[in-house]
mmCIF file of the N, C-alpha and C atoms, coordinates in Angstrom:
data_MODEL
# 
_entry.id   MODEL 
# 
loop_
_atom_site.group_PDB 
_atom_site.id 
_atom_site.type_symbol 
_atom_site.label_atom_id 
_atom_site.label_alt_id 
_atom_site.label_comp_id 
_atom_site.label_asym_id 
_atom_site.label_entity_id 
_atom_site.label_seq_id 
_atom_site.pdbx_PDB_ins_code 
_atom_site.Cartn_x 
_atom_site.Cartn_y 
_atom_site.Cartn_z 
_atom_site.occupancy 
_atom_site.B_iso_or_equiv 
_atom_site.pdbx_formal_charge 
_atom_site.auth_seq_id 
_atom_site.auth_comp_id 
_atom_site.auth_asym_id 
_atom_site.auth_atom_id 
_atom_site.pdbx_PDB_model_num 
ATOM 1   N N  . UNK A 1 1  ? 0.842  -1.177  0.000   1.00 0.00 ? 1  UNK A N  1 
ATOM 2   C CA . UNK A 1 1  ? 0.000  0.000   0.000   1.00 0.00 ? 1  UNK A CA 1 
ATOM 3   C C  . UNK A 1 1  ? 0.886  1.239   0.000   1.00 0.00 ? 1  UNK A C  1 
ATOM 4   N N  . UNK A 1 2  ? 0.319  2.719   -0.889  1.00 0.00 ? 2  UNK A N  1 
ATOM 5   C CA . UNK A 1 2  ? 1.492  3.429   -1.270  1.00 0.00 ? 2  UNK A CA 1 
ATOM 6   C C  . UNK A 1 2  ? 1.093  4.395   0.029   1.00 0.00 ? 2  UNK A C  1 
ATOM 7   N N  . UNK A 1 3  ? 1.740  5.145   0.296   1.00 0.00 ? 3  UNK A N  1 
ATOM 8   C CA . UNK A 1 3  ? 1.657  6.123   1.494   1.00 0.00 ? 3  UNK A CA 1 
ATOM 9   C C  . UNK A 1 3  ? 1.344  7.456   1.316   1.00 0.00 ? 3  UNK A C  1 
ATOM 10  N N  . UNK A 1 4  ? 0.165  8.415   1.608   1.00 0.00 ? 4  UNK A N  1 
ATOM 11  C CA . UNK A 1 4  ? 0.110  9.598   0.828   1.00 0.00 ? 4  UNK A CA 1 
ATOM 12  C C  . UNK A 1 4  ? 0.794  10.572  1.059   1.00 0.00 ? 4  UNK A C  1 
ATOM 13  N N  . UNK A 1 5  ? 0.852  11.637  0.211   1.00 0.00 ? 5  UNK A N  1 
ATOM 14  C CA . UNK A 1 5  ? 1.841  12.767  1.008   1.00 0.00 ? 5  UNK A CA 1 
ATOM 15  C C  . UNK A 1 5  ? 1.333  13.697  2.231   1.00 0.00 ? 5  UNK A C  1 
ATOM 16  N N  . UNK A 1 6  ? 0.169  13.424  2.251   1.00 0.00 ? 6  UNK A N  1 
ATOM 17  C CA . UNK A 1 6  ? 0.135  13.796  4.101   1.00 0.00 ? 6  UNK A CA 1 
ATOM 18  C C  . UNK A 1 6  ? 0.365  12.997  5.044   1.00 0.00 ? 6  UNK A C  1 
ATOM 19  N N  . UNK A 1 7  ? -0.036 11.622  4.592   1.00 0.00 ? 7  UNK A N  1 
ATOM 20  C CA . UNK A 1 7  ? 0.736  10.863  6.025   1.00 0.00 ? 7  UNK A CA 1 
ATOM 21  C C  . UNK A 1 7  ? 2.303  11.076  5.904   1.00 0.00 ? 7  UNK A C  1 
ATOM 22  N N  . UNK A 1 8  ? 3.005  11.160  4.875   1.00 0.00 ? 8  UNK A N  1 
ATOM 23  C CA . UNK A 1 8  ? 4.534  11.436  4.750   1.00 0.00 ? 8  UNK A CA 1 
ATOM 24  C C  . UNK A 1 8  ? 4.681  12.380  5.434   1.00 0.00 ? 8  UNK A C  1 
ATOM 25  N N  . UNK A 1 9  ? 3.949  13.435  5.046   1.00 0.00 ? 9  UNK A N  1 
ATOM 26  C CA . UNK A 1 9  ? 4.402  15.341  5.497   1.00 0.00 ? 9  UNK A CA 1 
ATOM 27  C C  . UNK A 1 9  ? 4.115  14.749  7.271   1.00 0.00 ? 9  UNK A C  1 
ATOM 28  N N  . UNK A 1 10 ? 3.006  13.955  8.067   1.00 0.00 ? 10 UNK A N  1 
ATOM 29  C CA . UNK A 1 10 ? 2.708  14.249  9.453   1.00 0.00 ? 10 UNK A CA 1 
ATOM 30  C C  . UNK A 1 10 ? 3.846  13.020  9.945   1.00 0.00 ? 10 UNK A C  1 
ATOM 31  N N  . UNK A 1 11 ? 4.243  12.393  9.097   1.00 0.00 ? 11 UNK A N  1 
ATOM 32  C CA . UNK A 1 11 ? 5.550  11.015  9.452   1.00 0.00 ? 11 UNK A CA 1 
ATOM 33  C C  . UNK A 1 11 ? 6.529  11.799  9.753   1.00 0.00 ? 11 UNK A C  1 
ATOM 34  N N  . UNK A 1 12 ? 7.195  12.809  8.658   1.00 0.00 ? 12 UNK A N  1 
ATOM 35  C CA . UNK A 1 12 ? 8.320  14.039  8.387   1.00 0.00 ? 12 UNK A CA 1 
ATOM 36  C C  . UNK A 1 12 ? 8.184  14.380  9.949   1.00 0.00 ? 12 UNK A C  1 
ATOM 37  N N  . UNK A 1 13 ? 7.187  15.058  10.227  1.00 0.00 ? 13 UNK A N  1 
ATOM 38  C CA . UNK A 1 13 ? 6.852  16.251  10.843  1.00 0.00 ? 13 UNK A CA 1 
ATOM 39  C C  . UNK A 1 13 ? 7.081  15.716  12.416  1.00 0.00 ? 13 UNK A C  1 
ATOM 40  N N  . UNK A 1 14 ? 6.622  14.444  12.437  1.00 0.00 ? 14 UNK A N  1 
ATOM 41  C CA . UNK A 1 14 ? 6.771  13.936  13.696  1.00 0.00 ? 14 UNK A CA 1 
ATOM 42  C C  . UNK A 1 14 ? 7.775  13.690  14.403  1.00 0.00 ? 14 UNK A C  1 
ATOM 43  N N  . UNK A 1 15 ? 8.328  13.233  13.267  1.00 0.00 ? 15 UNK A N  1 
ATOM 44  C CA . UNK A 1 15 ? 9.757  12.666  13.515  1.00 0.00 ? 15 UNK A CA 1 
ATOM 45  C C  . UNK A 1 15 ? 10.989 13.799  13.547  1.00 0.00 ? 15 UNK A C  1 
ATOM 46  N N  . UNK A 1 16 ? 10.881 14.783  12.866  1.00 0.00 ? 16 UNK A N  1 
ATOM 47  C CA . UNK A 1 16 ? 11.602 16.518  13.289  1.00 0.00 ? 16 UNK A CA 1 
ATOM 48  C C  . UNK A 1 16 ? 11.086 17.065  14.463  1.00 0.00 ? 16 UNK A C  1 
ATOM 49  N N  . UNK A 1 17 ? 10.107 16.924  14.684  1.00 0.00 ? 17 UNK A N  1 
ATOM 50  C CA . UNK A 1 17 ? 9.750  17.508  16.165  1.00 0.00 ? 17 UNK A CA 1 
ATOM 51  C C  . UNK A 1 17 ? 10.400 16.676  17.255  1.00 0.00 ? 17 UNK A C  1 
ATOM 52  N N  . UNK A 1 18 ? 10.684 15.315  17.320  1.00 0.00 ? 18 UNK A N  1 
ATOM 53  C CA . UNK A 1 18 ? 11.506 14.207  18.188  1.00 0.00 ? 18 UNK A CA 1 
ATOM 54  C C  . UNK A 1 18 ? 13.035 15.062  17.965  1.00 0.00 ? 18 UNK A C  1 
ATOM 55  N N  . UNK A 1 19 ? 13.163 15.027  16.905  1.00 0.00 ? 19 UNK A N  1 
ATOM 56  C CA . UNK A 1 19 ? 14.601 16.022  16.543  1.00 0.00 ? 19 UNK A CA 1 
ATOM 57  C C  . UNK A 1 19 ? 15.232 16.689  16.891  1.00 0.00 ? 19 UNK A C  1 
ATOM 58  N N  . UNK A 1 20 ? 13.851 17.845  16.406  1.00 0.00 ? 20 UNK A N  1 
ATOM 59  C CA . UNK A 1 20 ? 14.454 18.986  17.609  1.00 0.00 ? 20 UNK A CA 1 
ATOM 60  C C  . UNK A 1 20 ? 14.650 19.288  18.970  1.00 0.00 ? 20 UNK A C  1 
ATOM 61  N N  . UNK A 1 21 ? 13.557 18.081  19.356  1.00 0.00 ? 21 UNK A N  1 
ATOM 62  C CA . UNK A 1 21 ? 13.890 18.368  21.398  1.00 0.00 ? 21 UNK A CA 1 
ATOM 63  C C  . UNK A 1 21 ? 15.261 17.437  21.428  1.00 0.00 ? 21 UNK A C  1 
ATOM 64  N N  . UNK A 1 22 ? 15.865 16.679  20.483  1.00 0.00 ? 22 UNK A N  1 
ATOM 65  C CA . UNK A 1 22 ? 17.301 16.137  20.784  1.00 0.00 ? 22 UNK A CA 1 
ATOM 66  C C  . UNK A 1 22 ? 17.992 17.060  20.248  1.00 0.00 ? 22 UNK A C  1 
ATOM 67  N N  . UNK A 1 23 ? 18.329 17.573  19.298  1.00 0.00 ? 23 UNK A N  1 
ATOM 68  C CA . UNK A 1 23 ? 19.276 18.642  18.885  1.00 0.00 ? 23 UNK A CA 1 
ATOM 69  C C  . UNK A 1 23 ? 18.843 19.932  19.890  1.00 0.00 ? 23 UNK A C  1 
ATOM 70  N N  . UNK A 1 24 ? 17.682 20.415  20.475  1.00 0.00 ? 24 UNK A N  1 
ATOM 71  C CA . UNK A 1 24 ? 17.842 21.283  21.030  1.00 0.00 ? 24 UNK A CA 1 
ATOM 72  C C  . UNK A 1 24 ? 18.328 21.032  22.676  1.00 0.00 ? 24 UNK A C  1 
ATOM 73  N N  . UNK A 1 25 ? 18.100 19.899  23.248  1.00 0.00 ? 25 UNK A N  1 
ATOM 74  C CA . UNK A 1 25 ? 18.740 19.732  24.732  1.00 0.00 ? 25 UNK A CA 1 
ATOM 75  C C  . UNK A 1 25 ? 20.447 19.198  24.178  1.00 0.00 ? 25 UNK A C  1 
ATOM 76  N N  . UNK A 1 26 ? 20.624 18.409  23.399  1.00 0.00 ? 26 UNK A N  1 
ATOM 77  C CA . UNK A 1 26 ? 21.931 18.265  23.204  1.00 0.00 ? 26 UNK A CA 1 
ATOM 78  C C  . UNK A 1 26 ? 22.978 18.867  22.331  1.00 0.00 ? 26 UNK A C  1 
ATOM 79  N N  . UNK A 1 27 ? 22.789 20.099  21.888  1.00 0.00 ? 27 UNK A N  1 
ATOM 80  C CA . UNK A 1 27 ? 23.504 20.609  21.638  1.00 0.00 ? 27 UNK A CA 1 
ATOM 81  C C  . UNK A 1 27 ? 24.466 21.826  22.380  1.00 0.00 ? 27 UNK A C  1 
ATOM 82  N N  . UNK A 1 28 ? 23.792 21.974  23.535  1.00 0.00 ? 28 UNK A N  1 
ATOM 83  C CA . UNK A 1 28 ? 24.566 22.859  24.513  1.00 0.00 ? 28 UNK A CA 1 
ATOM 84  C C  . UNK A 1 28 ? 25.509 21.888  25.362  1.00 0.00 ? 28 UNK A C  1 
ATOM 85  N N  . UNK A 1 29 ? 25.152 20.717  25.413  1.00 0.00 ? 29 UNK A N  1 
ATOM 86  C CA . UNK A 1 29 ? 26.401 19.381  25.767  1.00 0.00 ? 29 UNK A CA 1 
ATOM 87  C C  . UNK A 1 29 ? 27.396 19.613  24.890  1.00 0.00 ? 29 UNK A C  1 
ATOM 88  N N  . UNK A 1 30 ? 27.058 19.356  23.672  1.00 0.00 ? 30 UNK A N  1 
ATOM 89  C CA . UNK A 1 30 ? 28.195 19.738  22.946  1.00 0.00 ? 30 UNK A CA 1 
ATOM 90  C C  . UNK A 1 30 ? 28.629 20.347  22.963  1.00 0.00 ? 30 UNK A C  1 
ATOM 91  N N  . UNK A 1 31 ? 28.017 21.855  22.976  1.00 0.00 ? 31 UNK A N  1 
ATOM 92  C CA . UNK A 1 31 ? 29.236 22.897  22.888  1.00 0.00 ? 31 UNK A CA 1 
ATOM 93  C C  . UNK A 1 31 ? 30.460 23.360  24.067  1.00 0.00 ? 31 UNK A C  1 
ATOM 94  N N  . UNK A 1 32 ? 29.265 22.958  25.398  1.00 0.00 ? 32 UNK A N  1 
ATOM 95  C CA . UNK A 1 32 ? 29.984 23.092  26.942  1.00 0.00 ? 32 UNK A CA 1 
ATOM 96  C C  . UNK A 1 32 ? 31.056 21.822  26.505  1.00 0.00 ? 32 UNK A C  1 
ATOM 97  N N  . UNK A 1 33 ? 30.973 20.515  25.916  1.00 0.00 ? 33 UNK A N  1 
ATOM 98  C CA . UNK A 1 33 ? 32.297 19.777  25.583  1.00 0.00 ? 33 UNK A CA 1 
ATOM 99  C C  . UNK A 1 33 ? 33.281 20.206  24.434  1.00 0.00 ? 33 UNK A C  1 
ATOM 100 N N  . UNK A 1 34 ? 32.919 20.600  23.645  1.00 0.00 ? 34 UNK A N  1 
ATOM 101 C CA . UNK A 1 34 ? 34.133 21.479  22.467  1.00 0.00 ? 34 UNK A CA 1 
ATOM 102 C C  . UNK A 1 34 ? 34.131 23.079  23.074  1.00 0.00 ? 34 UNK A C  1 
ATOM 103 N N  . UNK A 1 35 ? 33.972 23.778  23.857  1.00 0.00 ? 35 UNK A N  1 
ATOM 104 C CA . UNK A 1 35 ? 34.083 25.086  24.443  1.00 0.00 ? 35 UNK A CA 1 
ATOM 105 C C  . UNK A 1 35 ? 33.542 25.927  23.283  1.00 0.00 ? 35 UNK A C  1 
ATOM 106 N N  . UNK A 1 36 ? 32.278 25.516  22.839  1.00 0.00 ? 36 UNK A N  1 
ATOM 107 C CA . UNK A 1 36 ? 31.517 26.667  21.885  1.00 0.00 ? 36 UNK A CA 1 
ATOM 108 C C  . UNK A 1 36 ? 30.283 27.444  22.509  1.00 0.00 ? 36 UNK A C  1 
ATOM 109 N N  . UNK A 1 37 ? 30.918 28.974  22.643  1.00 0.00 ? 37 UNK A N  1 
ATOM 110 C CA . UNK A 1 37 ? 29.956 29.983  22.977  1.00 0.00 ? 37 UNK A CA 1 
ATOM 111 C C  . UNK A 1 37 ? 28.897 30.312  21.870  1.00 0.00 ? 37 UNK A C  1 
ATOM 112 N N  . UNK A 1 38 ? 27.615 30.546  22.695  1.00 0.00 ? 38 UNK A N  1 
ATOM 113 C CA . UNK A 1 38 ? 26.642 31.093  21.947  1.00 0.00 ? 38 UNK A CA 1 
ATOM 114 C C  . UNK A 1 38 ? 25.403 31.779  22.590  1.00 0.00 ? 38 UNK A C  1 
ATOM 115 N N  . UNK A 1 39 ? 24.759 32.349  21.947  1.00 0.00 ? 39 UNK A N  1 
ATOM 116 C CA . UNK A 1 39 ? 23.777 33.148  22.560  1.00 0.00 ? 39 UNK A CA 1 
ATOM 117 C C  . UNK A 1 39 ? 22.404 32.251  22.528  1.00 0.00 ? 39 UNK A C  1 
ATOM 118 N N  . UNK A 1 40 ? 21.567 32.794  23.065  1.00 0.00 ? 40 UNK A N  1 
ATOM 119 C CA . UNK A 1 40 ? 19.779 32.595  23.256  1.00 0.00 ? 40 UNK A CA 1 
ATOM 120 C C  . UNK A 1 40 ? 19.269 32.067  21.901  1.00 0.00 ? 40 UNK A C  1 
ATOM 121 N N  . UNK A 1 41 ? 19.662 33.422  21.124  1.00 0.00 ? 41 UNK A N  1 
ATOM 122 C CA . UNK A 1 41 ? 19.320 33.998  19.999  1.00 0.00 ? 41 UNK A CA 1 
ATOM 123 C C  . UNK A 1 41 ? 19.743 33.115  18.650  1.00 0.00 ? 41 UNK A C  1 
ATOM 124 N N  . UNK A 1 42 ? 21.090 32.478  18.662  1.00 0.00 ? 42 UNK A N  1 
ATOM 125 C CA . UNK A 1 42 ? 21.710 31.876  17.920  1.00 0.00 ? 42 UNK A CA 1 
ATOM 126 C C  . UNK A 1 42 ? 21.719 30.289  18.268  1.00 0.00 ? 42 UNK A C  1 
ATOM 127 N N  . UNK A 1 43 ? 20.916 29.938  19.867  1.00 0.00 ? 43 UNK A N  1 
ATOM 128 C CA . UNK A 1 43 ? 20.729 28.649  19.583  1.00 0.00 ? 43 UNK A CA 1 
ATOM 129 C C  . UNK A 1 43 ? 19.477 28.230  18.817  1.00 0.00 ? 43 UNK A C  1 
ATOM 130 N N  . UNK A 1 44 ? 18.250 28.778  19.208  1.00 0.00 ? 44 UNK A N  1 
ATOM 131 C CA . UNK A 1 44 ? 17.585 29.065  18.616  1.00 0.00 ? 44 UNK A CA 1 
ATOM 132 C C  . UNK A 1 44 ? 17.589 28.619  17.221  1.00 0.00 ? 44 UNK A C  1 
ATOM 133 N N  . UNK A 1 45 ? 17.999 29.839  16.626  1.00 0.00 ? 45 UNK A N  1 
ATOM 134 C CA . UNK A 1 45 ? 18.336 30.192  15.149  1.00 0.00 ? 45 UNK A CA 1 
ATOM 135 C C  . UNK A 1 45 ? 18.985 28.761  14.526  1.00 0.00 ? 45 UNK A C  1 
ATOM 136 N N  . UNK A 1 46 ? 19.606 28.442  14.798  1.00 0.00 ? 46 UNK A N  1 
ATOM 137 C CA . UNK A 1 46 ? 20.818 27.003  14.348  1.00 0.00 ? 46 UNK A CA 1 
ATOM 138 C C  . UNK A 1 46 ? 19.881 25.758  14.441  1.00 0.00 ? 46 UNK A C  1 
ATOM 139 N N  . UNK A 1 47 ? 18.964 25.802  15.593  1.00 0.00 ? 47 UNK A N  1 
ATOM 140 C CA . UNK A 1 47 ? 18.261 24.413  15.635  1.00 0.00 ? 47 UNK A CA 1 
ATOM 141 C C  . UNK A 1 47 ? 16.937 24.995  14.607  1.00 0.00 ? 47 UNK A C  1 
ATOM 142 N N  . UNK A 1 48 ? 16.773 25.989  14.703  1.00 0.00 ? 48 UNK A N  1 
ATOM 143 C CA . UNK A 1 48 ? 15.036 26.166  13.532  1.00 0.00 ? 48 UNK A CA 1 
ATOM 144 C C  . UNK A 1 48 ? 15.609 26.276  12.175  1.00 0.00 ? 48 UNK A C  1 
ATOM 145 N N  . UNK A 1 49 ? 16.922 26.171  12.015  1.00 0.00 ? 49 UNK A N  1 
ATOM 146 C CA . UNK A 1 49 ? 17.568 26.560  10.631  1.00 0.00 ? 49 UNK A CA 1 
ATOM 147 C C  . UNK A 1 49 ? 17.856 24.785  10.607  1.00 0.00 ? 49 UNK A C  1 
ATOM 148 N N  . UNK A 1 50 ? 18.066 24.169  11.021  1.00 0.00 ? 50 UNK A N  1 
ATOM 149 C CA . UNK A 1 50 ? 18.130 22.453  10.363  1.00 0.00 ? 50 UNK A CA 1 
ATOM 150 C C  . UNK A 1 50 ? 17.057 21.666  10.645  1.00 0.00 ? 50 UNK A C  1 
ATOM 151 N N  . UNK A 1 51 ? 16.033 22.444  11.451  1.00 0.00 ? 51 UNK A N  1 
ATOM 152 C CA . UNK A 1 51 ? 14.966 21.803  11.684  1.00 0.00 ? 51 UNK A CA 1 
ATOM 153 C C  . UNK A 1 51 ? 14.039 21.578  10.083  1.00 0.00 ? 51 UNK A C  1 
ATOM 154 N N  . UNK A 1 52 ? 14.226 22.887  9.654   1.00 0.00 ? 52 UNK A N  1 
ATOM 155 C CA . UNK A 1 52 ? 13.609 23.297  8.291   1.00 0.00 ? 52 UNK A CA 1 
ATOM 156 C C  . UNK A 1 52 ? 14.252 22.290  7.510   1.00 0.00 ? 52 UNK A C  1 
ATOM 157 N N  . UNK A 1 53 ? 15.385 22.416  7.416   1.00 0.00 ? 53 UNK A N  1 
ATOM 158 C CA . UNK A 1 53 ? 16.103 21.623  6.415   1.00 0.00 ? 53 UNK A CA 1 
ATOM 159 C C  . UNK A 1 53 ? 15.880 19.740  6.575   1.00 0.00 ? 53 UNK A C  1 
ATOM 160 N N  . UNK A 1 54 ? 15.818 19.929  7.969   1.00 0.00 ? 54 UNK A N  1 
ATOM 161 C CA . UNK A 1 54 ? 15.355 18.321  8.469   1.00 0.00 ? 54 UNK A CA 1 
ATOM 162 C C  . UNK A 1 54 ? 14.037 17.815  7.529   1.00 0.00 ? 54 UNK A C  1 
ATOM 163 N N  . UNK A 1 55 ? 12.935 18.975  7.761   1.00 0.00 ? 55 UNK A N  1 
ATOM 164 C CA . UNK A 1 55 ? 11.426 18.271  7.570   1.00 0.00 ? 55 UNK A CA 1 
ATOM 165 C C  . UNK A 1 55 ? 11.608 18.239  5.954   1.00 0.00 ? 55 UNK A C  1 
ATOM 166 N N  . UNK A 1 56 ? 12.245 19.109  5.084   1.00 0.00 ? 56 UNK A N  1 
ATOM 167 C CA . UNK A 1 56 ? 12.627 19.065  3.575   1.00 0.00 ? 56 UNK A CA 1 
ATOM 168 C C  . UNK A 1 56 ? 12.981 17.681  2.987   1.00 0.00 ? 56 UNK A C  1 
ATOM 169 N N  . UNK A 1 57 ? 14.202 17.472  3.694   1.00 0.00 ? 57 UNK A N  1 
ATOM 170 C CA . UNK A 1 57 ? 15.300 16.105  3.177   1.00 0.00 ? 57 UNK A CA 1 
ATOM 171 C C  . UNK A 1 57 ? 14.183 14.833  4.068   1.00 0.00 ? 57 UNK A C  1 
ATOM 172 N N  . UNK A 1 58 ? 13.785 14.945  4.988   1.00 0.00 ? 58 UNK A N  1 
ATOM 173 C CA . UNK A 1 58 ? 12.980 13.512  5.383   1.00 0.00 ? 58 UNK A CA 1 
ATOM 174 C C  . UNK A 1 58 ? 11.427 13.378  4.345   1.00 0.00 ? 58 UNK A C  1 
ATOM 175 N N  . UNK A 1 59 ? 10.898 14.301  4.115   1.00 0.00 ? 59 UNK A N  1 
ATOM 176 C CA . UNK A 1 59 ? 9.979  14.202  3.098   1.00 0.00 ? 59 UNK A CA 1 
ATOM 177 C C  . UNK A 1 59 ? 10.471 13.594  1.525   1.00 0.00 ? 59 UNK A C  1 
ATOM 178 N N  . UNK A 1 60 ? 11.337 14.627  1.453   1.00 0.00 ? 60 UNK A N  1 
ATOM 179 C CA . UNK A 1 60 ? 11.848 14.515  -0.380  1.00 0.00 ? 60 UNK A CA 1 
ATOM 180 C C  . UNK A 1 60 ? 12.665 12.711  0.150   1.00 0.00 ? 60 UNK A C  1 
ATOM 181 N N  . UNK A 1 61 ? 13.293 12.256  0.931   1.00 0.00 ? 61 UNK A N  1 
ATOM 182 C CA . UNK A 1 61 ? 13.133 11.042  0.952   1.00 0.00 ? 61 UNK A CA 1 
ATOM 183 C C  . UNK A 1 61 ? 12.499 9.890   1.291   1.00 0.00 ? 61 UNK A C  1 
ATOM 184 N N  . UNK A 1 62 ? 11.245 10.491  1.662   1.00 0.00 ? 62 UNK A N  1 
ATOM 185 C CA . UNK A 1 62 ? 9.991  9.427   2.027   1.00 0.00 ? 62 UNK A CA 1 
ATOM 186 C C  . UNK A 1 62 ? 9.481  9.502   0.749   1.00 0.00 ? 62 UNK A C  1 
ATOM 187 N N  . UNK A 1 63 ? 9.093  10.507  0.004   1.00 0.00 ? 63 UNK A N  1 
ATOM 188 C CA . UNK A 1 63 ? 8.496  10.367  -1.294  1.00 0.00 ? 63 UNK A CA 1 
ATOM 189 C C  . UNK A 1 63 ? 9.254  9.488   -2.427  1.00 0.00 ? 63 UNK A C  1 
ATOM 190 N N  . UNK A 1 64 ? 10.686 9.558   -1.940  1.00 0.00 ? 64 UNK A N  1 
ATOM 191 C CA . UNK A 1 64 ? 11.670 9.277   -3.003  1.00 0.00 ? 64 UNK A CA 1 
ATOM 192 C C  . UNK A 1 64 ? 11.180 7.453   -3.009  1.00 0.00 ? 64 UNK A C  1 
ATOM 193 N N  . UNK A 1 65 ? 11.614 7.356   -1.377  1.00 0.00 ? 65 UNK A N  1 
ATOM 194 C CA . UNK A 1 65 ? 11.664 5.294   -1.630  1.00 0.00 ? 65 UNK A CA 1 
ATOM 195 C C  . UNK A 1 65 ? 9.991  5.121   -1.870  1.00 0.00 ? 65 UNK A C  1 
ATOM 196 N N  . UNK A 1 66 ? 9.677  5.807   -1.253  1.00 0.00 ? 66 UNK A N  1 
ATOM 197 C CA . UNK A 1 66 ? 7.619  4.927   -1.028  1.00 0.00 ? 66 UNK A CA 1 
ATOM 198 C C  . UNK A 1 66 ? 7.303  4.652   -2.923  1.00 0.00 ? 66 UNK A C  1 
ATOM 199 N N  . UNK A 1 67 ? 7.552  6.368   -3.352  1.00 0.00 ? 67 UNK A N  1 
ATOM 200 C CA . UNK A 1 67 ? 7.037  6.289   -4.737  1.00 0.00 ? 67 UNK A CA 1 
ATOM 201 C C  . UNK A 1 67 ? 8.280  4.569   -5.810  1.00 0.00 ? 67 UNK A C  1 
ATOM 202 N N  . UNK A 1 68 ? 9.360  4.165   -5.385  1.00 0.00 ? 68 UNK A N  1 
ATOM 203 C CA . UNK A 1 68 ? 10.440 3.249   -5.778  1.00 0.00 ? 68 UNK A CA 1 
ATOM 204 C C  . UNK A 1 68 ? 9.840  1.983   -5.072  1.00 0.00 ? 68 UNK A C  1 
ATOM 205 N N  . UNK A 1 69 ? 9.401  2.204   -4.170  1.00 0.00 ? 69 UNK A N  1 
ATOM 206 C CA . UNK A 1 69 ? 9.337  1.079   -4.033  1.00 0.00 ? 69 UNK A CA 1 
ATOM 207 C C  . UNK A 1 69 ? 7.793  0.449   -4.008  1.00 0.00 ? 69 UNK A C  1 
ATOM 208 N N  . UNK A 1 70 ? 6.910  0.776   -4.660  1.00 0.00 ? 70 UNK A N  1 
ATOM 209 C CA . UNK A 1 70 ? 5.689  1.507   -5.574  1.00 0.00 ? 70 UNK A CA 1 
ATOM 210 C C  . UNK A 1 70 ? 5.974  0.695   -6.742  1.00 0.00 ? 70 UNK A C  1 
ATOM 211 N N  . UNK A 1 71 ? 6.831  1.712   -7.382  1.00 0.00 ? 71 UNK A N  1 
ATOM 212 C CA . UNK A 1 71 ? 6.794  1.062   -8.623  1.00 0.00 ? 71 UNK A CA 1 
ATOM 213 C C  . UNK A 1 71 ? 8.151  0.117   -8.590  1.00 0.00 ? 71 UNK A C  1 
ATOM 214 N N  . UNK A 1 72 ? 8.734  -0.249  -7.866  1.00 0.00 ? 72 UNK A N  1 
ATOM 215 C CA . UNK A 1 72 ? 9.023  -2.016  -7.812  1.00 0.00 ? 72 UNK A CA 1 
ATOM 216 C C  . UNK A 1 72 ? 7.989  -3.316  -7.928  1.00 0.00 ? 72 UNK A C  1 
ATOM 217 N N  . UNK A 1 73 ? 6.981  -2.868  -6.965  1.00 0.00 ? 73 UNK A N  1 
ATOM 218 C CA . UNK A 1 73 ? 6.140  -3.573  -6.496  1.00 0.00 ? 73 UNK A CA 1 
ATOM 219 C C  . UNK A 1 73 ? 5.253  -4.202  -7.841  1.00 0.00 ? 73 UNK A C  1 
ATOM 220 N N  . UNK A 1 74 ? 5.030  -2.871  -8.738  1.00 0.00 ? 74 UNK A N  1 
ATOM 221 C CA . UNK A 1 74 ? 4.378  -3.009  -9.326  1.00 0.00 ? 74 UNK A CA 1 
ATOM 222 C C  . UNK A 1 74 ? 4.833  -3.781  -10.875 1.00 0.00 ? 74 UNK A C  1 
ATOM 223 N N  . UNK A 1 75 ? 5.943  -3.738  -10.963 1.00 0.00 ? 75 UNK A N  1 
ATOM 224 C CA . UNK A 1 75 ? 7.000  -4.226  -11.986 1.00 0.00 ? 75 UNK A CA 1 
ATOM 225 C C  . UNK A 1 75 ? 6.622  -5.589  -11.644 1.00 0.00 ? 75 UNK A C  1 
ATOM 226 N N  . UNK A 1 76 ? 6.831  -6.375  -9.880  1.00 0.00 ? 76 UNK A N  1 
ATOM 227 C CA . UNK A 1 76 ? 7.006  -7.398  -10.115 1.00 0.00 ? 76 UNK A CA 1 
ATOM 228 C C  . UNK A 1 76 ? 5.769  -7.794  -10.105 1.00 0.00 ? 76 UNK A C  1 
ATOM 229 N N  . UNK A 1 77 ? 4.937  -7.429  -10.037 1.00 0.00 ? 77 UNK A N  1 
ATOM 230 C CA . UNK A 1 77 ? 3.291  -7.841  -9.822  1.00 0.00 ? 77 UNK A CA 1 
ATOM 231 C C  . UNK A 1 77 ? 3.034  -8.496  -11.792 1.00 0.00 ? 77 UNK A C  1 
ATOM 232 N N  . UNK A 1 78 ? 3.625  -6.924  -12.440 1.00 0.00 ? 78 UNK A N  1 
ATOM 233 C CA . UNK A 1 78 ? 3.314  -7.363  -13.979 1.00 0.00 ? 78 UNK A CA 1 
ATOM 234 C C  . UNK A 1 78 ? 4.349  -8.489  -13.707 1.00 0.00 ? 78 UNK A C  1 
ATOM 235 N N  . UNK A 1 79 ? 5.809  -9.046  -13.828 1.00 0.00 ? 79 UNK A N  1 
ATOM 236 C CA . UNK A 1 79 ? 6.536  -9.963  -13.984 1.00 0.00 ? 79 UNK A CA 1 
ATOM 237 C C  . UNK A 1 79 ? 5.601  -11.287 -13.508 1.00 0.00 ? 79 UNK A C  1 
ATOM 238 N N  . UNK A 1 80 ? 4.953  -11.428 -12.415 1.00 0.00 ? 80 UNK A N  1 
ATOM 239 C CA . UNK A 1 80 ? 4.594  -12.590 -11.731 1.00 0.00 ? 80 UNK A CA 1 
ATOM 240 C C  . UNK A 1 80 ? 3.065  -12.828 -12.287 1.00 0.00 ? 80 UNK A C  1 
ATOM 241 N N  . UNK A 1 81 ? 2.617  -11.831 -13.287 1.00 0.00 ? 81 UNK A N  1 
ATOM 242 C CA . UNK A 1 81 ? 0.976  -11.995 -13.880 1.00 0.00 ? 81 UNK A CA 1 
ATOM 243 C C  . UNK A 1 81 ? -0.025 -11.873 -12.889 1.00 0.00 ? 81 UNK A C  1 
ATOM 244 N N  . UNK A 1 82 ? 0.304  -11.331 -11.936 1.00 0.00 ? 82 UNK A N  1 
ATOM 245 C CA . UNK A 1 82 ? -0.654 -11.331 -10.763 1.00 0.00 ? 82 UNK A CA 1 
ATOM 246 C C  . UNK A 1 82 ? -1.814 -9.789  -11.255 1.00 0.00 ? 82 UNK A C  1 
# 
């Protein structure tokens, strides 16, 4: 069964929101362990700036395999005469 692009977009979406509460509590670990200063303002900014980019690249690759492996399915369906 193929998957539509809103269950993809609320799959995406779910799964970036899990994301961001890990990139946003663990990235001040990191930086207090590599000694990287930053502001309020700029943590912020850094986690809503890959968050975006997160929900982009997990969509454009949910569409990518679902729609591949779709039309795999369907290749072998004609191959097997089903």
């Amino acid at each position: 069964m193929q998957q539509t692009r809103l269950v993809s977009l609320i799959e995406t979406l779910l799964n970036t929101v899990i994301g961001f509460g890990v990139s946003f509590i663990g990235w001040p670990v990191a930086a207090a362990l590599t000694g990287i200063t930053y502001s309020d303002g700029q943590h912020w900014g850094v986690v809503a700036f890959f968050t975006v980019l997160s929900v982009a690249r997990g969509y454009a690759i949910r569409r990518f395999f679902n729609k591949g492996l779709h039309s795999a399915a369907v290749r072998l369906a004609k191959r097997l005469g089903v």
